[in-house]
N, C-alpha and C positions, 0 to 999 in steps of 0.2 A: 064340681069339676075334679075330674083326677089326673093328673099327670105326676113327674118326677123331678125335683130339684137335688142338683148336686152340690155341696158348698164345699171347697177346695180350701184347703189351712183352717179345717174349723174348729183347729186349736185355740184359735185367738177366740176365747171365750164370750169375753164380752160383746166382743162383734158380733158373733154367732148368734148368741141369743136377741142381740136387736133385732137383726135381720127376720128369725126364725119368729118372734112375736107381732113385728108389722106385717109378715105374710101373715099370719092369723087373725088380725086384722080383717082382712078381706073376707067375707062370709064363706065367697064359692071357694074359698081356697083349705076349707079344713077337714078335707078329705083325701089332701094330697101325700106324696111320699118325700122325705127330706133325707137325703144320703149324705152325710156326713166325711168328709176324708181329711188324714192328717198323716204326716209319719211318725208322731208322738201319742204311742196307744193309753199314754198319762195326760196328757190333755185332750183325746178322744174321750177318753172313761169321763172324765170331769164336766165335759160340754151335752154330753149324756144323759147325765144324769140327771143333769139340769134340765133341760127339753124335754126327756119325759117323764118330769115333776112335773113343769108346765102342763102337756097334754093331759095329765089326770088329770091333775086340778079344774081343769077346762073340761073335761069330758070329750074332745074331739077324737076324730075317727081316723084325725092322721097320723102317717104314719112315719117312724124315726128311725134310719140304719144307722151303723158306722163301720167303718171299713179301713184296716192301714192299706189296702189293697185299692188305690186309684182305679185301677179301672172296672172296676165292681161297682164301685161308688160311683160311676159314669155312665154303667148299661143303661141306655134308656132313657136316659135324662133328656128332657126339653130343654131346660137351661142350669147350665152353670155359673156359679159365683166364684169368683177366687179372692182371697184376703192373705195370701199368703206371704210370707218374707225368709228369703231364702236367705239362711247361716242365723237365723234368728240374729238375739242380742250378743252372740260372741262378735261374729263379721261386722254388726253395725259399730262396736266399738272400736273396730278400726278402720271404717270409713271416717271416725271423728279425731283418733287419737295421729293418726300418720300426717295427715293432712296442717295440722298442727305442727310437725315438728317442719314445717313449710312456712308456717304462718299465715296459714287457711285455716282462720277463725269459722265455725259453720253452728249454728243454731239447729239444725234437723236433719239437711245432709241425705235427704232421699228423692229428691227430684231431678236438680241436675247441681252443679260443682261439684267438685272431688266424689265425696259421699256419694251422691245419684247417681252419677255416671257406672259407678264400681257395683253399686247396688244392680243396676240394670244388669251389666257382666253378668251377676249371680242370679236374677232373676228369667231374664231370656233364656237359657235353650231350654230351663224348669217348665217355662212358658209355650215352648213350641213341643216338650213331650205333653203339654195339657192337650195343645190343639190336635196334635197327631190321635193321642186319645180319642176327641171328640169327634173326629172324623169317624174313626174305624168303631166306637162302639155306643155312641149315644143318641139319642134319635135324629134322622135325618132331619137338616135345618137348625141344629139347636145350638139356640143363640148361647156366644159366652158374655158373659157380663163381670167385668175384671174392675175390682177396687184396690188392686196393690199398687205401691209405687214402685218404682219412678211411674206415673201413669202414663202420660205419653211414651214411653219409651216400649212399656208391655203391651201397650193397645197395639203403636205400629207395627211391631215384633207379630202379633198376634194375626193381624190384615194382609201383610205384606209377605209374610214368612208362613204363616201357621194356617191361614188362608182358611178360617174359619169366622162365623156372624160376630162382628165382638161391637162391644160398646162398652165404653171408660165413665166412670161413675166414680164422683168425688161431692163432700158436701162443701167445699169453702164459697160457694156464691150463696149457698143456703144463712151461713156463718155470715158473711159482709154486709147481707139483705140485712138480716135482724141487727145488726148495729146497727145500719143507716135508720130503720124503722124507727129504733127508740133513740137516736139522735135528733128526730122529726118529730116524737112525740104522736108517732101511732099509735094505736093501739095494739095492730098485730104486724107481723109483716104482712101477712093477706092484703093490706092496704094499700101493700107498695106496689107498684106497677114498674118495672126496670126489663131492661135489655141489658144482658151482662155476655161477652163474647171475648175471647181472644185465645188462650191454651191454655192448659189444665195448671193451677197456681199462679197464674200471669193471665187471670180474666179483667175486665174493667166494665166499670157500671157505666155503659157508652150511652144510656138514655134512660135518667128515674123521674116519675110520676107519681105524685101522693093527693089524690081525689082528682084526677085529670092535671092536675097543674108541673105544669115543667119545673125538677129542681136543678139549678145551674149549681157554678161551683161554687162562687160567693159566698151563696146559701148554707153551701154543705160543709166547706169549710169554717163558717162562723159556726155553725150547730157542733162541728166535732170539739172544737178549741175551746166551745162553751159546757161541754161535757166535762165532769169532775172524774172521771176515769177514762175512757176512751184518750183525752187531752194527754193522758202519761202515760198511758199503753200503747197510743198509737201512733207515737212521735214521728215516725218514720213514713209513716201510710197517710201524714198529713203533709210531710212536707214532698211530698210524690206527687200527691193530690193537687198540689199549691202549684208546684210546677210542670204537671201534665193536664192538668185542667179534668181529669176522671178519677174516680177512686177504685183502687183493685183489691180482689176480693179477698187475698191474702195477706193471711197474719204477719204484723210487724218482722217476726222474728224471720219469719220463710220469705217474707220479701228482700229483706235484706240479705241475704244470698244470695239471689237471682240476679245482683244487680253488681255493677263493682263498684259502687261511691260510697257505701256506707258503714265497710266492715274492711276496708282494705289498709288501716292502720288503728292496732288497739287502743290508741288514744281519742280517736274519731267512733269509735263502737258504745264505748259510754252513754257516748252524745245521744243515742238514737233507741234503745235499746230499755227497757225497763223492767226490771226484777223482781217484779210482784208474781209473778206465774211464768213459767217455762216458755211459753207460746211466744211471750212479745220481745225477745232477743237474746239469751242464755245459752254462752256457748256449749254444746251438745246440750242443749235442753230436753231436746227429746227422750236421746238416749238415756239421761236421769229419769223422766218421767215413764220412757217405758218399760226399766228398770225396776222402780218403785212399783209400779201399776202390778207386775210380774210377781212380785216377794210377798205384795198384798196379799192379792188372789190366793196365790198359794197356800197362805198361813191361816186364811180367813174363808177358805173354801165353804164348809161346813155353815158360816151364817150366808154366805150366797146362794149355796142349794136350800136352806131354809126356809128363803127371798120368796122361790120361784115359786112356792106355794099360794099362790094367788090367780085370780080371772086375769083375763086378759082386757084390756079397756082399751076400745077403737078409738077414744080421744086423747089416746097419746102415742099413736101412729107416730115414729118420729119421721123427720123430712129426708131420710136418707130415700134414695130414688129407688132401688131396686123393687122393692113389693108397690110400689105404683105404676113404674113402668111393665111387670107380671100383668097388674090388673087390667090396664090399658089392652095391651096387647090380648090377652085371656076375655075380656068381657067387651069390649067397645069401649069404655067410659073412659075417656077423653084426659088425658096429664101433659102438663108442660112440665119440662125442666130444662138444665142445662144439662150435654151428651158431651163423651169425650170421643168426635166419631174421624175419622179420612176428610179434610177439607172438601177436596174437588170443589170448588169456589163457593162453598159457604163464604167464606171470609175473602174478600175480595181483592184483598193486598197481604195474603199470605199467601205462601207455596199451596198447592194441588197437592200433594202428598203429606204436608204437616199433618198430624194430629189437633183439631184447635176444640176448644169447648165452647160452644154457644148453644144459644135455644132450641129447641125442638115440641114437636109434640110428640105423641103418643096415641095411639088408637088400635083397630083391628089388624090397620093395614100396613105397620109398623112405627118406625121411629122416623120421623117426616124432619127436618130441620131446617129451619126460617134460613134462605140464602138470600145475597145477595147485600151483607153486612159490609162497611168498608171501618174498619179502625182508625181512630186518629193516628198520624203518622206518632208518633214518638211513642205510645203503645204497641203499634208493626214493628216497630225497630227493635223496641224493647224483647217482643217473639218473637224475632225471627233471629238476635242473639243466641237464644236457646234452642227455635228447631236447629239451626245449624248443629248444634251441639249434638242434638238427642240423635237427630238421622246419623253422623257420623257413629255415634256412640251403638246404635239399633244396628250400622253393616258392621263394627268393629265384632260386635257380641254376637253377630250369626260368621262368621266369616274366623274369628281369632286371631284378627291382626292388630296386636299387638302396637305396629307402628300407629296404626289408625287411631286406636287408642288412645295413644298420646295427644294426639293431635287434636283430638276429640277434649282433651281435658284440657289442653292449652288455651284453645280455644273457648274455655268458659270464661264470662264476666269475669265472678270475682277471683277464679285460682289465677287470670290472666292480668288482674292489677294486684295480685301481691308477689308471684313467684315468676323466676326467670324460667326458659326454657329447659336447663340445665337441670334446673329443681323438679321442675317437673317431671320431667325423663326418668328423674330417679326416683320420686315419687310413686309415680305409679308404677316402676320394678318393684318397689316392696312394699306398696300395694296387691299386686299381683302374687310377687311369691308369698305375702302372709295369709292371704285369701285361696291358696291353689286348689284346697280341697273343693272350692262352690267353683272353678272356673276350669272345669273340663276342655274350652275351645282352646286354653293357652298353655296345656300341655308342655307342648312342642318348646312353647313361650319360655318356658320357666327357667331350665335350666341356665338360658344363657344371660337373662335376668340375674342370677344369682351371684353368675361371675361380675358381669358389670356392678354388682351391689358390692364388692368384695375390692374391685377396682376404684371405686368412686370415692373420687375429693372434695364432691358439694357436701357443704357443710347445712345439720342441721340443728334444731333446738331442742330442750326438754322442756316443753310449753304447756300447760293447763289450759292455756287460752285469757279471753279479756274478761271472760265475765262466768268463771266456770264454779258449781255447786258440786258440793259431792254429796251423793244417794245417803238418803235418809233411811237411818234403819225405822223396823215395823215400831218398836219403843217410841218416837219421832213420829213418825205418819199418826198411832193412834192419840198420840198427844193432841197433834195439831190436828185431828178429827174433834176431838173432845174439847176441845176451845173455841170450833167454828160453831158446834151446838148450843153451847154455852150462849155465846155473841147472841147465836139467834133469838 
């Protein structure tokens, strides 16, 4: 088979090359074209040279562009991927640091509260020049398949506004499956048999199955509490668990944002929260981790291009969707996953419009989706907190109002049980004018944001947060690499 794939921010290196190696993977797939696009012709060069290390090494026949020129990198293409995050790590640091001086503690800060919502800002109209692209110069029909966050937010942007095939693609049901698996004492996840549905970070395991037999909660709850790590990583997602009767598919750290009961006073964030690793509640964990991750790379480049000197080995396909939903579609052969796709009553007690994630297949004839799911109620409620959020936040980010905005972040969970109205207001004025360069629709906005910022009595802090690390230099990272090999 020959066709054209486009991959959008395929700066993000390590992404890139997963992606770039599960499509190889696929047999009929190594004779295809992969076009490459970034507006960092320093992380283009790097993701290059890596890929085609790869292809020697392998001997295949496909083929590898790169392009700071987007729409070059689009001629033609059947499908796009995007991975991209607009203002990089300077913008995400103030998605984490502002919000703070509020006392909006946030662990990750790119789905929805403070952080998400602003991110979307900067990610949308980036988003609707992808789609206008793919209209005017990519081949007709061609699907985009979008892994950036906030995901709901780019996907409905992308349907509703950009009016091009999209489909949202995330692994955290992949991530939840293999807990529960080895909570059960599977042997693979393949064992498991589950129905996980609700919206992209806010899925739940609404039906699991390990050799036909139904597991309740009872069950799942004694196996998590009886785990010697899960038990203190997942303090939060067990007591969620305990009191929604289903487990969701998202990390300690990301659920506890979504929600306002567990991080809306830093004496209570402790409580829930564990700092063995970034993921399970550490505020701006992310941001340190993808900080770190960024300093590595960089310094370590040279043993990574080294790496890629190897076959490619089809049994380590990872489970990210994209080159299986390619296959499906391209060959017939048959994929389930979880899609981040337009409801229209998939989900039978959420909006027609939401964005939700649940099941699907995959075949010739597209991406088919299991309907007619209904949510336990305290799950629904729990979504439809956040779409309210994301749809305001999706017409604030194509439209530039500003007021909407607000209104939009007022209305989150947790910025709505820690901060008044007041704070808010002025919150996001300077969020907005620190951000203006990524947020072209508020222009008009800024200016008089600035005055209001100049005029304003709400008072704020100089706050690190309840549970903040600071970024390990490379001295540090190779240490603690050299002590995990040791151990081993």
């Amino acid at each position: 088979m020959s066709f054209k794939i486009a991959i959008i921010g395929a700066g993000s290196v390590g992404f890139t090359k997963k992606l770039f190696t599960d499509l190889l993977c696929v047999p009929e797939f190594r004779d295809i074209e992969v076009a490459l696009t970034d507006i960092s012709q320093h992380n283009l060069d790097m993701i290059r040279a890596i890929l085609d290390k790869i292809v020697e090494a392998n001997g295949f026949p496909v083929k590898v562009t790169a392009h700071t020129d987007r729409r070059r990198a689009l001629e033609g293409a059947k499908y796009i991927i995007s991975c991209v995050r607009v203002g990089g790590l300077e913008a995400y640091a103030d998605d984490i640091r502002i919000p703070l001086k509020y006392g909006i503690d946030q662990c990750v800060g790119d789905t929805i509260c403070a952080g998400g919502i602003l991110y979307g800002q900067r990610n949308i109209p980036v988003i609707l020049d992808f789609c206008k692209d793919i209209r005017e110069v990519a081949a007709p029909g061609a699907k985009f398949l979008n892994y950036a966050n906030p995901m709901a937010m780019n996907t409905w942007a992308a349907i509703e506004y950009g009016k091009v095939d999209t489909v949202g693609l995330c692994h955290g049901v992949q991530h939840g499956a293999e807990q529960i698996a080895e909570i059960l004492g599977a042997k693979s996840p393949a064992e498991l048999d589950y129905i996980c549905s609700g919206i992209n970070h806010q899925t739940w395991f609404i039906d699991l199955r390990l050799d036909g037999r139904k597991i309740g909660k009872e069950e799942l709850v004694a196996a998590f509490e009886a785990h010697p790590v899960f038990s203190q990583q997942e303090k939060l997602r067990i007591d969620v668990l305990k009191r929604f009767g289903v487990y969701s598919t998202e990390s300690n750290g990301h659920l506890s944002e979504y929600l306002p009961w567990y991080r809306k006073r830093p004496e209570e964030i402790a409580r829930w929260i564990d700092m063995s690793d970034w993921i399970h509640g550490e505020t701006g964990g992310y941001l340190r981790h993808s900080t770190e991750t960024r300093n590595w790379f960089e310094t370590e480049f040279p043993q990574f291009l080294a790496s890629a000197d190897k076959p490619i080995d089809p049994a380590k396909r990872s489970n990210e969707h994209a080159s299986h939903i390619l296959e499906a579609l391209e060959t017939g052969r048959v994929y389930r996953g979880h899609f981040n796709v337009k409801n229209n009553g998939v989900i039978s007690n959420l909006p027609a419009d939401a964005i939700i994630e649940s099941p699907g297949f995959v075949d010739r004839f597209g991406i088919n989706m299991v309907s007619g799911i209904t949510l336990p109620e305290a799950c629904a409620a729990t979504c439809m907190a956040s779409i309210n959020v994301q749809r305001m936040s999706v017409h604030a980010a194509v439209t530039g109002d500003i007021d909407l905005l607000k209104l939009a972040v007022l209305h989150d969970p947790l910025v709505g049980a820690v901060a008044t109205p007041e704070e808010v207001w002025q919150m996001v004025d300077e969020m907005v004018v620190a951000q203006a360069r990524w947020l072209p629709q508020y222009a008009d906005a800024v200016p008089a944001a600035k005055e209001r910022l100049a005029k304003s009595s709400v008072k704020t802090r100089d706050w690190a947060g309840a549970a903040r690390r600071n970024v390990r230099s490379i001295e540090e990272l190779r240490a603690e690499k050299s002590a995990l090999k040791k151990a081993v």
